[in-house]
C-alpha positions as CSV (number, residue, x, y, z in Angstrom):
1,X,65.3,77.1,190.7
2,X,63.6,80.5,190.4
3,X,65.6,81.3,187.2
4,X,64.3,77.8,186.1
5,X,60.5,78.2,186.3
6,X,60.9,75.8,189.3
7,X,60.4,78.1,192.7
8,X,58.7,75.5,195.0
9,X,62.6,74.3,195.4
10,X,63.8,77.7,196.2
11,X,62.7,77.4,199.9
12,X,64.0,73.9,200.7
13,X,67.7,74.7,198.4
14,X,67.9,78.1,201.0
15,X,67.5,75.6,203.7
16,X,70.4,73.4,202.7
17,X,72.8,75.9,201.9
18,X,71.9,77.7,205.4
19,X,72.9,74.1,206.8
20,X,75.6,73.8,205.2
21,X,77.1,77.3,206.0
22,X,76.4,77.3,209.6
23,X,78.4,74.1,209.6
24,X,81.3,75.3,208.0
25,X,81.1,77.9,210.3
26,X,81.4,75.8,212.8
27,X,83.9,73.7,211.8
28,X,86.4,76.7,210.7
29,X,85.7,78.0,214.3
30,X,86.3,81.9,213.6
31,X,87.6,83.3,217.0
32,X,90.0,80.5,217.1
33,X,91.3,80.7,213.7
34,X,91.7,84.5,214.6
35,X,93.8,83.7,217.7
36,X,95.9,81.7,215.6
37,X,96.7,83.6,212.8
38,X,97.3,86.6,215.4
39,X,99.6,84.8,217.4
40,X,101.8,83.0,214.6
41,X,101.8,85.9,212.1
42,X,103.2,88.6,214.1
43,X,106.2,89.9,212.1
44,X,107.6,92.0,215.0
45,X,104.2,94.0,215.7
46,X,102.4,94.3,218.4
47,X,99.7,92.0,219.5
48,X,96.4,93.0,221.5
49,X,96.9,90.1,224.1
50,X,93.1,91.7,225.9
51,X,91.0,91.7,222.3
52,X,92.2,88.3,221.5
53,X,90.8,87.3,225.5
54,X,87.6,89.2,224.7
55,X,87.1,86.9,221.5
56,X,85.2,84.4,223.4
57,X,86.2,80.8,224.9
58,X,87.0,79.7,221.3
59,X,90.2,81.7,221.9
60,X,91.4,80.8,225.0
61,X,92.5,77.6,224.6
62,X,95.0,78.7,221.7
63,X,95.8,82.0,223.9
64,X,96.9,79.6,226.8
65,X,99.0,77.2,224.6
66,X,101.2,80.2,223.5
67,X,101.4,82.1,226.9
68,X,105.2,82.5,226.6
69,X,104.6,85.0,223.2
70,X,102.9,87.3,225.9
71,X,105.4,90.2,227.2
72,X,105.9,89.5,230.7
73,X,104.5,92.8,231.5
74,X,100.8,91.7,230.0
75,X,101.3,88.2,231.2
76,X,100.3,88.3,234.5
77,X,97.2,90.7,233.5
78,X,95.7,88.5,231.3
79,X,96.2,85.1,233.3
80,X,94.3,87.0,236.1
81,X,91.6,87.7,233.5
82,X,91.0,84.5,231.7
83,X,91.2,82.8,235.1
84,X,88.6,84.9,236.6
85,X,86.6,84.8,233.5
86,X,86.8,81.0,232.8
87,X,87.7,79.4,235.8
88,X,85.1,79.8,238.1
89,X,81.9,77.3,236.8
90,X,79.0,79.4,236.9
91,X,75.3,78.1,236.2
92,X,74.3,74.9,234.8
93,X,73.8,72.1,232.4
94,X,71.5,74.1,230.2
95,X,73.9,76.7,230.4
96,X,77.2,73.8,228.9
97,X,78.7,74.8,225.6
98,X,81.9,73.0,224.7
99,X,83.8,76.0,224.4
100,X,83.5,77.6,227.5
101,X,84.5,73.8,228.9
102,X,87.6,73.8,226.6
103,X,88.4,77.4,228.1
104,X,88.0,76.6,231.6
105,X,90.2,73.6,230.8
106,X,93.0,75.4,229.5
107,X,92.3,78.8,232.0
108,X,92.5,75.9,235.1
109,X,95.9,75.2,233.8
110,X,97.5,78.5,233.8
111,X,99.5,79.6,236.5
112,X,98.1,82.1,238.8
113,X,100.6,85.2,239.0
114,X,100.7,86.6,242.6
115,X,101.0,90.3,242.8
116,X,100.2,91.9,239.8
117,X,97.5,94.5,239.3
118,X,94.3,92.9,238.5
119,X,92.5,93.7,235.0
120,X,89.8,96.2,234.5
121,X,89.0,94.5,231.4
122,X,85.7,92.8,230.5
């Protein structure tokens, strides 16, 4: 619109496409897609099981669904973790978000693993 002659449609165009990015953000869901592509593209390397758990309660969800791809040796560390992290509902209502609910969901349905070492992690 600048380019145009026509700048008093500049502000209200930004507006839109600000809209319409933040949406697409959210729709794509970024720490989820992440998780995903992590955990189903791992061609025999090694995945970092406590940076995918750091990515937020977007990630948890699809972190919990594919448990079994964890080594058994990381396993039990990072159920502890997530289940500390997600389990336990902490403030509230103005404080809800949908992902932290979907995380607590899928942390309440973990396991827990007795007697491993608990995680330093945050």
């Amino acid at each position: 619109t600048v380019v145009r002659g026509r700048p008093h449609g500049a502000a209200f165009g930004s507006l839109v496409a600000a809209v319409v990015a933040l949406g697409a953000l959210n729709l794509i869901n970024p720490k989820a897609t992440i998780a995903r592509y992590n955990l189903t593209h791992q061609n025999g390397r090694e995945i970092d099981f406590a940076h995918l758990a750091r990515l937020g309660g977007d990630a948890v969800p699809i972190l919990a669904s594919q448990i079994q791809l964890v080594p058994e040796a990381d396993r039990c560390r990072l159920i502890t973790d997530l289940r500390r992290r997600y389990v336990p509902v902490t403030g509230d209502w103005r404080g809800w978000n949908l992902s932290r609910m979907r995380a607590h969901d899928a942390a309440t349905r973990l396991t827990p693993v007795g007697g491993c070492p608990r995680s330093t992690a945050r």
